[in-house]
N, C-alpha and C positions, 0 to 999 in steps of 0.2 A: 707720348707726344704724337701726333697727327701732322706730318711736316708734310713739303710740296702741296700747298694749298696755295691760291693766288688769287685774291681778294682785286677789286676794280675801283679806284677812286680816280674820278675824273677820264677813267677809260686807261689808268696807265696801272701799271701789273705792280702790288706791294704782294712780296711774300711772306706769307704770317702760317704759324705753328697755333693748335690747339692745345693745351695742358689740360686734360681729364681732369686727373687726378685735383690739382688746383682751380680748377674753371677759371681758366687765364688767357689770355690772348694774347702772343708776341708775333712784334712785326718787325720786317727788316729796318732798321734805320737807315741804310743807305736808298734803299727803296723808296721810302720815305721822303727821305731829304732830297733825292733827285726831282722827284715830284711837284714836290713844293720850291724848289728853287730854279726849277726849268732847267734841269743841265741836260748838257748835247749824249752823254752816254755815263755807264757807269762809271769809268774812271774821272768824270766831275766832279760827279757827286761823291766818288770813295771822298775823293781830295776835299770836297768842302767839310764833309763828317771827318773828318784827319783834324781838319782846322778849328772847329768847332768844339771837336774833344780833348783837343790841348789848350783852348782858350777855358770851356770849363772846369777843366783841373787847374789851371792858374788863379781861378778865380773861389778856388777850392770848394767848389761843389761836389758831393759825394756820389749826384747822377752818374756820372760816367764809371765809378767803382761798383756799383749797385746793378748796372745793365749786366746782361747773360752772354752768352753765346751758344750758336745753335749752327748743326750743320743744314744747310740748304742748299740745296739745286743751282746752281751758278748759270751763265750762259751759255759756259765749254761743256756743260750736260756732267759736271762734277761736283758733288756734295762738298762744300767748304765753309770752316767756322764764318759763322755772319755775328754780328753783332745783332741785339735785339734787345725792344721794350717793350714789355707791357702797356697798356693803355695807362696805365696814369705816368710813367717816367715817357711815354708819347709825348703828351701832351705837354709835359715839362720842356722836354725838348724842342718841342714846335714853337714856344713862346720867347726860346732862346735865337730863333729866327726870322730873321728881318723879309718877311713874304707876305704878299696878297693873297695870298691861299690860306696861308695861314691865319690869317685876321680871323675868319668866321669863327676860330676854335679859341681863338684867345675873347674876342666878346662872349663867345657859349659858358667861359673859364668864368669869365669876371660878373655873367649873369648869375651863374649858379651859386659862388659863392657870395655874391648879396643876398642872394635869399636863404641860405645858411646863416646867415646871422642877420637876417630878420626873423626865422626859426625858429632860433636861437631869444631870442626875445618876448615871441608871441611863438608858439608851439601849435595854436591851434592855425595858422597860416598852412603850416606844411598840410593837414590834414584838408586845408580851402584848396591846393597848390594837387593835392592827391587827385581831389574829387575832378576838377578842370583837365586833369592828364590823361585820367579815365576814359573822359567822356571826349577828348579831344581823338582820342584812339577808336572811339567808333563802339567803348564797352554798354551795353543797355545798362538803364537807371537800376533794373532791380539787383543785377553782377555785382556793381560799382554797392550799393548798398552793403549786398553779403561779404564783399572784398572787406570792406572797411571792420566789418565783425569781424573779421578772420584775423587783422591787424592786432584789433584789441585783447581775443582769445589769447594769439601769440606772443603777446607780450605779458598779460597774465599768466602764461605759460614756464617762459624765462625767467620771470620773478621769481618763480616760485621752485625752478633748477635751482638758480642761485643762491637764494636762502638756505638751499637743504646742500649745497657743498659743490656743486657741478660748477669747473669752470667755463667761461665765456671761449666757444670759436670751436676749437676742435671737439668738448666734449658735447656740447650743446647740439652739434653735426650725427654727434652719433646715436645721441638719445630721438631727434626727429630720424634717424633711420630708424627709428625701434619701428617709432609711432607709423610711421609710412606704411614700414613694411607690414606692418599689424593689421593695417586697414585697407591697402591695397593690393597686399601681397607681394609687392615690390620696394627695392630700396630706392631713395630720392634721385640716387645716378641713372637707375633700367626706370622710374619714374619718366625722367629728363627724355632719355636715349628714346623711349616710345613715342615722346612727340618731339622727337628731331628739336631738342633744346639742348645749348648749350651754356651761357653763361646768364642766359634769360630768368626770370623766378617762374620756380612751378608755377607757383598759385594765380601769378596771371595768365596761367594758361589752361585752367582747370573751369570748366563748366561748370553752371551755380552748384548742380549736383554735387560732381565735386567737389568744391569750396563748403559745403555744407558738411559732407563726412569730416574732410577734413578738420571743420572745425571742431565737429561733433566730437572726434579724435583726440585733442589738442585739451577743448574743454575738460573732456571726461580727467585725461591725465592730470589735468592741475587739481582737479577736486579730490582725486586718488591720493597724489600728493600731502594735501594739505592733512588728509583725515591717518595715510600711514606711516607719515616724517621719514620718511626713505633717506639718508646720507651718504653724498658721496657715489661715484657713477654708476657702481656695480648694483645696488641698490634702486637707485632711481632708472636704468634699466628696467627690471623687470616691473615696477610702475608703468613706464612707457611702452611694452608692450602689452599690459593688461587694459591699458587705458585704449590704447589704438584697436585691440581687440574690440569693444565694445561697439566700435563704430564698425569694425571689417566684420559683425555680425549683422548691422542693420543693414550692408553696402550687396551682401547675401542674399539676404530677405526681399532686398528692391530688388536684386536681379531673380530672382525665383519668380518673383509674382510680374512682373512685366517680359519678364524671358529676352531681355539686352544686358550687356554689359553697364555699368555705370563707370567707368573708366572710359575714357576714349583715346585715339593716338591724335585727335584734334589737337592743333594749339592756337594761340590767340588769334593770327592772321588766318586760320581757317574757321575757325567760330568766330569772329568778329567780321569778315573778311577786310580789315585795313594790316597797311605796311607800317612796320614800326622799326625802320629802319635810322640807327642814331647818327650813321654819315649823312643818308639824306635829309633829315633831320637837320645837322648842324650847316649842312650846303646853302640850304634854303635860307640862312639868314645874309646871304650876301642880297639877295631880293629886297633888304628891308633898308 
């Protein structure tokens, strides 16, 4: 955990922890809740989070059993258990308060989920819903193009784990570090860490070049796949890294013959140069 970090919304201080290992984000909830309820100092806002955590256990919600603790930097300059959530039991909680601050996260709430299940209805929406996000971020026509192959690679990809025995989440994490590291020479986490990413997706931070090995990478393992029936991780393993090799041979060859790296530590806000900030993001619909 990466603790004493102190995040700015609205100019007032929320203290929030990194989770590596998870790529998680927890923030203080009293921080939080003071923020969004305007109180005069911390002991308000303890008291309104006191009242709010016993109104949603009453009403027997399982948020408040589910929330963590973490120790964090207090104001006497002493590390004490804080209560803390994650961005999605956040946002749970912000809904369960009655604030004008709050409003913009609860329409950002009720937007996104109508269009999960108009998605959910029409599929090719999300892919309309992709391309507009792209390009609203400032990504050029040709990126947004290669991006959109890299989706479909990808999931051609995962089919074809699954079919041969790999389960969904953790092992799937480990077989894309085969492939990663095959082709770049690094795992997806010293991936992340060289372009200052955290809970961001590589691939929207990866130059077409990139996006191109990458897929190069991705494709070759599912054809490998298909033709050696590999079962089960151990197996499919060393598929994924024969397959990423393939591609960390041509990622070689381009850097030999043009004498640069094809890796870069750029990520999206400096090869696009736009902010893809999701506070200010959901701020800006008080505007509308």
């Amino acid at each position: 955990m990466e603790q004493n970090k102190v995040q700015l919304f609205e100019n007032q201080p929320i203290r929030t922890a990194w989770d590596e290992e998870n790529e998680e984000w927890y923030f203080s909830i009293v921080d939080v809740v003071g923020v969004l309820t305007e109180q005069p100092d911390t002991d308000g806002a303890r008291n309104y989070w006191k009242v709010t955590k016993n109104r949603l256990k009453k009403e027997g919600s399982q948020l408040v059993t589910n929330c963590n603790q973490l120790k964090m930097l207090s104001q006497d300059g002493k590390r004490r258990n804080t209560d803390v959530a994650n961005t999605e039991q956040l946002l749970r909680i912000i809904q369960s308060i009655p604030s004008k601050k709050a409003e913009p996260f609860k329409v950002w709430l009720a937007q996104v989920g109508r269009e999960r299940i108009e998605e959910t209805i029409d599929p090719e929406l999300s892919i309309e819903r992709a391309l507009e996000t792209y390009a609203r971020l400032g990504y050029p026509e040709d990126w947004i193009n290669q991006r959109l192959q890299t989706i479909r690679a990808r999931k051609e990809l995962t089919d074809q784990w699954k079919a041969h025995g790999v389960e969904e989440g953790k092992e799937y994490a480990i077989l894309t570090d085969e492939v990663t590291r095959a082709w770049s020479g690094m795992s997806t986490r010293q991936y992340k860490n060289l372009k200052g990413l955290k809970k961001e997706n590589l691939r929207d931070n990866m130059s077409t070049l990139e996006l191109a090995l990458n897929m190069l990478a991705e494709a070759t393992t599912t054809e490998l796949t298909k033709v050696q029936n590999p079962q089960g991780l151990k197996e499919n393993q060393k598929v994924a890294k024969e397959g990423g090799s393939v591609a960390g041979n041509a990622r070689k060859d381009i850097e030999g013959r043009t004498g640069r790296p094809v890796i870069t530590s750029q990520n999206a806000k400096e090869l696009n140069g736009v902010v893809t900030d999701l506070i200010e993001g959901v701020a800006g619909m008080e505007d509308y």
